[in-house]
ROROSE-921436 format. One line per 10 residues: number of its first residue (from 1); their letters; for each residue x, y, z of N, C-alpha, C. Coordinates in steps of 0.05 Angstrom, whole numbers, plus 5000, padded with zeros to 4 digits. Each point is the difference from the previous one (the first is absolute). Layout:
NUM> A> X Y Z X Y Z X Y Z | ...
This chain:
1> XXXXXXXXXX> 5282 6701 4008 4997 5011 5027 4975 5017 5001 | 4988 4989 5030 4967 5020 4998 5010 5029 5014 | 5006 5015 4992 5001 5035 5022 4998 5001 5014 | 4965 4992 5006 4993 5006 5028 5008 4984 5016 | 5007 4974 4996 5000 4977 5015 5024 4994 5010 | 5023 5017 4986 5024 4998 5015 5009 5009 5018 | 5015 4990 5016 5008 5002 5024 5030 4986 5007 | 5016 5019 4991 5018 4998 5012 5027 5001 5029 | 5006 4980 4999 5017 5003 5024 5021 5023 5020 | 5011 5008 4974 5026 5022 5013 5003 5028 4988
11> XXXXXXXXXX> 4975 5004 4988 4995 5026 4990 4967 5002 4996 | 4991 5026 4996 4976 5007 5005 4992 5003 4975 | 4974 4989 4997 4986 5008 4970 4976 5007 5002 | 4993 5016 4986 4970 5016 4993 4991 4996 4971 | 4981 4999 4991 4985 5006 4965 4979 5009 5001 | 5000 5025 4986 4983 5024 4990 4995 5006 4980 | 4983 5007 4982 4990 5008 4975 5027 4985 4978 | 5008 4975 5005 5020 4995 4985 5022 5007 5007 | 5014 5004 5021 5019 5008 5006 5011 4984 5032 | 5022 4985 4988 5012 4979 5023 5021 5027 5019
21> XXXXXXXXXX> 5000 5001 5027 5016 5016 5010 5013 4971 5013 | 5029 5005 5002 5017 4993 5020 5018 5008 5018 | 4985 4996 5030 5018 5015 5016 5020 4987 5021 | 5026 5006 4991 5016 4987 5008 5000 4998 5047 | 4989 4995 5021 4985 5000 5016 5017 4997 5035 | 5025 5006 4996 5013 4993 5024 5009 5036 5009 | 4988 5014 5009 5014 5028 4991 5012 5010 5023 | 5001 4975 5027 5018 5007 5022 5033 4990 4997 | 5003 4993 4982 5025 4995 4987 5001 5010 4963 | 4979 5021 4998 5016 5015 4974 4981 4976 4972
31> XXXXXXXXXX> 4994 4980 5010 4989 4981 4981 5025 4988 4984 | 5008 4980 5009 5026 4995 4996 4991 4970 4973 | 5011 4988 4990 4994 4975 4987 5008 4970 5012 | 4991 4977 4997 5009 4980 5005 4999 4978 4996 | 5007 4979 4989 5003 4975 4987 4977 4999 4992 | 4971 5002 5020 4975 4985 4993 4986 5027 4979 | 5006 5028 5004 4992 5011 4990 5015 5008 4976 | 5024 5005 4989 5009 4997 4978 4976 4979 4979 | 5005 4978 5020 4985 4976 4981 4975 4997 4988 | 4975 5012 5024 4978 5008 4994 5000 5024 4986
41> XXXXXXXXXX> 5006 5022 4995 5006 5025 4982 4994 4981 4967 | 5021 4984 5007 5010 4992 4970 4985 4980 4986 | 4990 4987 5019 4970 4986 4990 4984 5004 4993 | 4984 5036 5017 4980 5014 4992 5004 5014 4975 | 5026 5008 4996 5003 5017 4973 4997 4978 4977 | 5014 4972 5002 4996 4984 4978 4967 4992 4997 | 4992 4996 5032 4963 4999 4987 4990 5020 4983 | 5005 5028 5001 4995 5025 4975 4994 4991 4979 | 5011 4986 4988 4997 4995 4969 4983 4986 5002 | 4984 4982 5019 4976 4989 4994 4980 5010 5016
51> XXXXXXXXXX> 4996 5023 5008 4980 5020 5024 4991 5024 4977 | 4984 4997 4974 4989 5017 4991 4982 5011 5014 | 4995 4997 5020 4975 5028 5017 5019 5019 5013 | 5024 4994 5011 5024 5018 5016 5003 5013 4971 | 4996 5027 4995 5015 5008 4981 5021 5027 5011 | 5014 5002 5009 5019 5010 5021 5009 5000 5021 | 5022 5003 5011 5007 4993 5022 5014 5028 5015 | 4997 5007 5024 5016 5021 5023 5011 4975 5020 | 5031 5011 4992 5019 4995 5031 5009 5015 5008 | 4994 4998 5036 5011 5023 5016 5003 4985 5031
61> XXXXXXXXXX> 5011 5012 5016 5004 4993 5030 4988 5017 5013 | 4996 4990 5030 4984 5012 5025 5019 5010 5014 | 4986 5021 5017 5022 5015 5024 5021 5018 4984 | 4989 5006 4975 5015 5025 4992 5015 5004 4993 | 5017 4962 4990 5024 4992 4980 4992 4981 4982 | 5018 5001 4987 4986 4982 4972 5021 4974 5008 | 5024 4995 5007 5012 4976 5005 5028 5005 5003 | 5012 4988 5023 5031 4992 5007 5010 4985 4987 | 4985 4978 4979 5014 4978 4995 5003 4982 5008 | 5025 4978 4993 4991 4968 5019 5008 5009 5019
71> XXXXXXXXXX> 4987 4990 5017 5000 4996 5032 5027 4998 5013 | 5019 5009 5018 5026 4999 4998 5000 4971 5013 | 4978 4998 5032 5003 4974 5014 4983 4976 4978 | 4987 5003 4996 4976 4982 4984 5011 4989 4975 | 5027 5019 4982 5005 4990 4974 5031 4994 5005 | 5015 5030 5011 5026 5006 4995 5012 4987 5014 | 4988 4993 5028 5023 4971 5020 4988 4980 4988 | 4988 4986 4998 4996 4977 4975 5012 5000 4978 | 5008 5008 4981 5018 5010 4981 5024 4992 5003 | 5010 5018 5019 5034 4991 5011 5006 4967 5010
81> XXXXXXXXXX> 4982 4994 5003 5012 4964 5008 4979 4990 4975 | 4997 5000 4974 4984 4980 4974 5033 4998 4986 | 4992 4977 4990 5015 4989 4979 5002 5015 4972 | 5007 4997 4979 4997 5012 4976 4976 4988 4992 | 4992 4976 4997 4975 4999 4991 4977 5010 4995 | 4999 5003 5040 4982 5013 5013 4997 5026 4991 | 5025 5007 4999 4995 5039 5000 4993 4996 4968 | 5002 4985 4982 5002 5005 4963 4965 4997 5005 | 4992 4982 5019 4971 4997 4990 4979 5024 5018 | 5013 5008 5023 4984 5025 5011 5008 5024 4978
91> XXXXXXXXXX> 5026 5003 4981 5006 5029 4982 4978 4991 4989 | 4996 4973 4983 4981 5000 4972 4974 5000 5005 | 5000 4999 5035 4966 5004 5006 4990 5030 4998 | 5019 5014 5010 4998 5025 4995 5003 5021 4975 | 5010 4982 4992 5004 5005 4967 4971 4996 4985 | 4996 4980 5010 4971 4998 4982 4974 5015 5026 | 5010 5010 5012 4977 5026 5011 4999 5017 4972 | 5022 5008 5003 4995 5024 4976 4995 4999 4971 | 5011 4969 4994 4992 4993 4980 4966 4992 4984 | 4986 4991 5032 4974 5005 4996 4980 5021 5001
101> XXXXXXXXXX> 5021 5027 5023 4990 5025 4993 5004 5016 4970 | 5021 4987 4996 5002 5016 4964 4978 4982 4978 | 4992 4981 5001 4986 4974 4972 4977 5001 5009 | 4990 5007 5032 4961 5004 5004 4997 5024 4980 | 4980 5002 4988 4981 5017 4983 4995 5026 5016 | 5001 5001 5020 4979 5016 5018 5025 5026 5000 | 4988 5023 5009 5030 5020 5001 4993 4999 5038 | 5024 5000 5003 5002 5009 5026 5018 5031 5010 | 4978 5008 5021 5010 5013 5009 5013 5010 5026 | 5019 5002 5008 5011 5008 5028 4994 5030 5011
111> XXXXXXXXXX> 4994 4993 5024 4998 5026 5013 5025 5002 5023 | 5015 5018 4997 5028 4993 5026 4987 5025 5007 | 5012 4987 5032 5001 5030 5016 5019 4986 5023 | 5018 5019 5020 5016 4997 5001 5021 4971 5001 | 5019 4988 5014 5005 4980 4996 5008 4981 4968 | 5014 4999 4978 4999 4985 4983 5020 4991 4994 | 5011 4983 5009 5028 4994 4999 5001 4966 4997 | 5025 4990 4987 5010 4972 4995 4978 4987 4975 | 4990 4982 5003 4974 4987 4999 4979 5010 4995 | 4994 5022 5020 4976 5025 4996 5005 5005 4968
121> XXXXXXXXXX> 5027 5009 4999 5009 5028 4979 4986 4971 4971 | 5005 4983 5011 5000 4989 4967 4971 4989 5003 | 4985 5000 5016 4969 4996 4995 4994 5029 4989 | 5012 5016 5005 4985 5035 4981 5015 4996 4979 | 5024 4994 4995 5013 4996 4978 4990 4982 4978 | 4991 4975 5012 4981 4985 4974 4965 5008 5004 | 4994 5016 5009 4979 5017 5003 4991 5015 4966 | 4980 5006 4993 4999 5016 4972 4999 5024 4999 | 4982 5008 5029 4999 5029 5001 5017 5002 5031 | 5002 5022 5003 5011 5004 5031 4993 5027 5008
131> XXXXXXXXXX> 4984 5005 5017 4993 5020 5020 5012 5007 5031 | 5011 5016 4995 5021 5005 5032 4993 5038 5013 | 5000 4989 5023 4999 5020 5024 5026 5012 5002 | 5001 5024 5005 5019 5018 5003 5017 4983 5025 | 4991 4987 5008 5022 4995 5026 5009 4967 4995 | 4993 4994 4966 5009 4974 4993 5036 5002 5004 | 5012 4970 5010 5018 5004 4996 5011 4972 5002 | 5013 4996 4970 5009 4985 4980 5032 4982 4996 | 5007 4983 5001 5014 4991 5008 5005 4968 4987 | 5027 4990 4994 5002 4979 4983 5025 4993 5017
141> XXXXXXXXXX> 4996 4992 5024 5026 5000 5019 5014 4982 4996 | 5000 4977 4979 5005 4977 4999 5038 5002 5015 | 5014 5013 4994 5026 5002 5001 5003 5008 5019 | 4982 5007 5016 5001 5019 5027 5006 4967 5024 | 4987 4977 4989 5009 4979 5010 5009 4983 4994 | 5030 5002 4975 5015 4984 5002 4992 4986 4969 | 4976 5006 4980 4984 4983 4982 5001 5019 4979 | 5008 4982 4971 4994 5028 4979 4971 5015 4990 | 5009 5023 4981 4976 5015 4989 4981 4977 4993 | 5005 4984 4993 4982 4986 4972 4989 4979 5012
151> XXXXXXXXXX> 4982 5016 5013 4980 4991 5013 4961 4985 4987 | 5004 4983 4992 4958 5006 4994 5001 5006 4981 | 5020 5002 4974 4995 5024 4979 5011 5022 4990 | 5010 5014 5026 5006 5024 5007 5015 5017 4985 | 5021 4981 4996 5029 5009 4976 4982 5009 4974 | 4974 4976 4989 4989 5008 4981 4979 5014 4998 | 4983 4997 5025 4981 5021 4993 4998 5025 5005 | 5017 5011 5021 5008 5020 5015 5015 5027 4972 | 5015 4985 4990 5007 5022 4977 4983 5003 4985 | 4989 4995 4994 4975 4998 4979 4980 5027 5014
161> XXXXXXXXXX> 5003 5002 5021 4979 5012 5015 5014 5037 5010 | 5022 4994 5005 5008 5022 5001 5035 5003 4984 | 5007 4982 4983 5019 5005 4990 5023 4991 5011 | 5021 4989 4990 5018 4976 5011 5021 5015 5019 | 5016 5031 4995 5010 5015 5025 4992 5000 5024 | 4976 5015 5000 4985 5003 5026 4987 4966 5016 | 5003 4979 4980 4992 4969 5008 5019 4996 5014 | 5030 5004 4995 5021 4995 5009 5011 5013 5025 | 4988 5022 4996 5007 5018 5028 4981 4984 5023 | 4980 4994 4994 4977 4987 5019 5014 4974 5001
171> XXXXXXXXXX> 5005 4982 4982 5000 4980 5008 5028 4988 5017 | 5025 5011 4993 5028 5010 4999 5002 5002 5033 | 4983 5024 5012 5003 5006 5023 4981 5000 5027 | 4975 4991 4980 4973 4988 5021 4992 5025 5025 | 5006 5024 4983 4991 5020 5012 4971 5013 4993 | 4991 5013 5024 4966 5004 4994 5002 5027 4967 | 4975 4988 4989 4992 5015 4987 4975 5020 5001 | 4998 5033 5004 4978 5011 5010 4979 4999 4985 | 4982 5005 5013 4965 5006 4978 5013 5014 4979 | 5017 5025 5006 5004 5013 4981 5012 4991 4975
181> XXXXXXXXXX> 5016 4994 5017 5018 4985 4967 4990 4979 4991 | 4977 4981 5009 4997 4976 5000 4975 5022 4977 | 4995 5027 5000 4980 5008 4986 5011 5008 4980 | 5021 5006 4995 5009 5020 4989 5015 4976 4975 | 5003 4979 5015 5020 4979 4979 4978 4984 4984 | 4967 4994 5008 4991 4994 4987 4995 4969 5006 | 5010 4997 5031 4994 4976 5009 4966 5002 5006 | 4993 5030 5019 4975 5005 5010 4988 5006 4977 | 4978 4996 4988 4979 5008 4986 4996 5027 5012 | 4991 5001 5029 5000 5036 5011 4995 4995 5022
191> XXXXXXXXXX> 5001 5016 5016 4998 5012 5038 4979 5002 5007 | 4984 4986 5016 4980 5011 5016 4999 5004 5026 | 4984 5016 5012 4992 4999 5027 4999 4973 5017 | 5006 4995 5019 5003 4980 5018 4967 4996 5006 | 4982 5010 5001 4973 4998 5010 4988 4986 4976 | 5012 5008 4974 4987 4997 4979 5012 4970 4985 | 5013 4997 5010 5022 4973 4988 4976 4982 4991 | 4988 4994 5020 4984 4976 4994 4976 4995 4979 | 4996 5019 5002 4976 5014 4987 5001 5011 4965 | 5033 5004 4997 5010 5007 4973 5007 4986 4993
201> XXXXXXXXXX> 5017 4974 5011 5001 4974 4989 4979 4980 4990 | 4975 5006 5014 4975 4983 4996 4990 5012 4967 | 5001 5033 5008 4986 5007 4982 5013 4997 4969 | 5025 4999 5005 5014 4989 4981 4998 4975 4985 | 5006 4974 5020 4991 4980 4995 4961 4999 4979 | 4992 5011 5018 4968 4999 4988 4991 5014 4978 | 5020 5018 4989 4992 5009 4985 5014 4980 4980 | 5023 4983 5004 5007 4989 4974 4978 4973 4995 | 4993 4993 5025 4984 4979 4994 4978 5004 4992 | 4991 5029 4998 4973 5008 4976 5010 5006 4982
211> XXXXXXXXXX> 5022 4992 4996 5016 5004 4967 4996 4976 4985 | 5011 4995 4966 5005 4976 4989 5017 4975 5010 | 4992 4988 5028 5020 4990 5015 5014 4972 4984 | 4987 4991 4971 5015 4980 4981 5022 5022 4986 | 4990 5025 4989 5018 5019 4989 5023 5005 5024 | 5007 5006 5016 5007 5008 5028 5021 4977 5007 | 4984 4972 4993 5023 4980 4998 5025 4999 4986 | 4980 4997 4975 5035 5004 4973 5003 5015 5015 | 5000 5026 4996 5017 5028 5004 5025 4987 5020 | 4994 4993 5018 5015 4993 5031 5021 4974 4981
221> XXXXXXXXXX> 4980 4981 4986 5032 4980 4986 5012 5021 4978 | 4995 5010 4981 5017 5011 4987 5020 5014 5007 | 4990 5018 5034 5028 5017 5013 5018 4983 5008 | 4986 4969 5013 5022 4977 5018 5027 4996 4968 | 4980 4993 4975 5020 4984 4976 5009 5009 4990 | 4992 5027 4997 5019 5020 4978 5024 5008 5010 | 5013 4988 5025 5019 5011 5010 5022 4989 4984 | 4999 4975 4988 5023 4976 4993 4991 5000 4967 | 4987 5021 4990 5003 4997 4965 5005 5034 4996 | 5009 4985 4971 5007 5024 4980 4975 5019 4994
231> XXXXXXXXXX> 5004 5021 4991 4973 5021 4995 4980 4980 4981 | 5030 4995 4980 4981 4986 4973 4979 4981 5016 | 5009 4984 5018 4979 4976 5007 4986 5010 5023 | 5001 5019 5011 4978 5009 5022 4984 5011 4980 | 5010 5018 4981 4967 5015 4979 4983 4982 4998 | 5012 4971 4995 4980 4986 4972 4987 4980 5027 | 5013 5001 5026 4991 4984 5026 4965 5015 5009 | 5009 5034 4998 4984 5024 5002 4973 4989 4984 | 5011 4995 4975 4979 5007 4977 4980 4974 4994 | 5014 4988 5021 4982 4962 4996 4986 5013 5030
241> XXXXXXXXXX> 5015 5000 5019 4977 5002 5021 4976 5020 4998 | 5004 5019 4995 4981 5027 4997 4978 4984 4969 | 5010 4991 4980 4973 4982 4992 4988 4979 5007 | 5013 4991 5024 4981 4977 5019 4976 5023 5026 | 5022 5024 4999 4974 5017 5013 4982 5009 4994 | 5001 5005 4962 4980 5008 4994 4979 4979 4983 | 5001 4979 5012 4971 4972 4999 4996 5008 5029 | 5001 5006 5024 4984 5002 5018 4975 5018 5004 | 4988 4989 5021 4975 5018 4994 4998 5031 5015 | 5024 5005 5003 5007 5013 5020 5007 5025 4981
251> XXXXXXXXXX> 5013 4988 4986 5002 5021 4973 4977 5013 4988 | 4978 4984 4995 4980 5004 4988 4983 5021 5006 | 4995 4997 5035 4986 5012 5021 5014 5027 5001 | 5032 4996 5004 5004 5043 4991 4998 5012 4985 | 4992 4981 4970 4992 5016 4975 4973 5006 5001 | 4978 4984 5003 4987 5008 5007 4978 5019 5022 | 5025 4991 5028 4999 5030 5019 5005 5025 4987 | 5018 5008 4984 5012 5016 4995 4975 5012 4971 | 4993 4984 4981 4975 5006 4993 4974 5009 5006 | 4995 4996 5028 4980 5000 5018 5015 5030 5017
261> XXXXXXXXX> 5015 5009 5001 5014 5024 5013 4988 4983 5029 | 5013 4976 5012 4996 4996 5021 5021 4980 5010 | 5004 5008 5025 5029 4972 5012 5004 4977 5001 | 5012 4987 4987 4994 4975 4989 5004 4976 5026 | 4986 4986 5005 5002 4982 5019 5001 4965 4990 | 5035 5006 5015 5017 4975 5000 4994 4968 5004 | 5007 4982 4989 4992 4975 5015 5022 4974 5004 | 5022 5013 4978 5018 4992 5007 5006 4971 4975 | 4980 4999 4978 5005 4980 4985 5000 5007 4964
């Protein structure tokens, strides 16, 4: 995929100094999701792994929410009259949204501000970093209509993130979760100003992409695989990848920045 050259349909894209923003773009309905855009999301994230100039990514919404989720008319009355088929192959489409947001290289980051609920909640949820506005408000309503927690992941990645009680209380009763607690539990990375949302997400993003963005990769698979091994075999998983990091030249360049008492500048190989 060329950066500049893309142009997508049902969400908004920008690229800057290495840094893919996606903004989710309907914000007179909250930026809600929908068949075409689930789909495109999940295409763009699987192009990642072959877009070495994107070396990070910001997702966020317009109009001052980050997302409602699927669409109630656009997904949820469609839904109610599909077959099992139908609905097994729209879950696994959506399934592999997040499954391409977790296996791209790139770290992504979310910026919520208010609005994050259903759908939303699990695009910040398979998110790497998350940045939220005091007036974020958080939400995994799945049950709230009739559908279980285990949603996208949710059951699994959601404890992982803030611990399997408090997963359960969220997911259990699809009640909002505040900035605060959403800060306090360790979902939010941290709080910012509403003026500044955009701007701390970028700068976030940009600064990782002047980072070792091949180092930056592992890092991001070793957190996805180490979830499903023993210590013994994550160490020695640890101890193979971190000597594939240090043949890069990326390595080289901070030893010798660091010899030079000067900041070592990244390239990513």
């Amino acid at each position: 995929m060329q950066p500049e050259a893309f142009t997508p349909e049902h969400f908004a894209w920008a690229f800057e100094r290495g840094v893919g923003t996606v903004t989710l773009n309907r914000p007179e309905r909250k930026n809600p999701l929908t068949f075409d855009s689930y789909a495109e999301l999940r295409d763009l994230f699987r192009d990642l792994s072959s877009s070495p100039a994107i070396k990070s990514i910001v997702v966020s919404g317009s109009g001052g929410n980050f997302s409602s989720g699927g669409d109630v008319h656009e997904i949820i009355g469609p839904l109610t009259r599909m077959a099992m088929p139908e609905l097994l192959a729209f879950t696994r489409m959506t399934g592999d949204l997040v499954k391409a947001m977790r296996s791209c290289p790139q770290p992504i980051v979310a910026a919520i501000d208010g609005v994050c609920a259903g759908a939303g909640a699990i695009l910040a949820m398979a998110s790497d970093l998350r940045l939220a506005t005091p007036r974020a408000k958080t939400a995994f309503l799945f049950t709230r209509v009739g559908l279980a927690g285990c949603d996208m992941g949710a059951c699994a990645i959601l404890p992982r993130l803030i611990g399997q009680g408090r997963a359960a209380d969220l997911l259990f009763t699809g009640r909002v979760m505040t900035a605060e607690e959403g800060e306090r539990w360790g979902f939010h990375n941290r709080l910012v100003d509403p003026e500044a949302l955009d701007r701390e997400a970028f700068g976030l993003a940009q600064s990782l992409s002047s980072g070792p963005t091949f180092a930056h990769g592992i890092t991001k698979t070793m957190l996805n695989t180490e979830w499903n091994v023993s210590l013994e075999t994550a160490i020695e998983m640890e101890a193979q990848a971190q000597a594939i990091c240090m043949t890069t030249n990326d390595f080289r360049r901070a030893f010798e920045a660091f010899s030079e008492k000067r900041s070592p500048i990244f390239e990513g190989n």
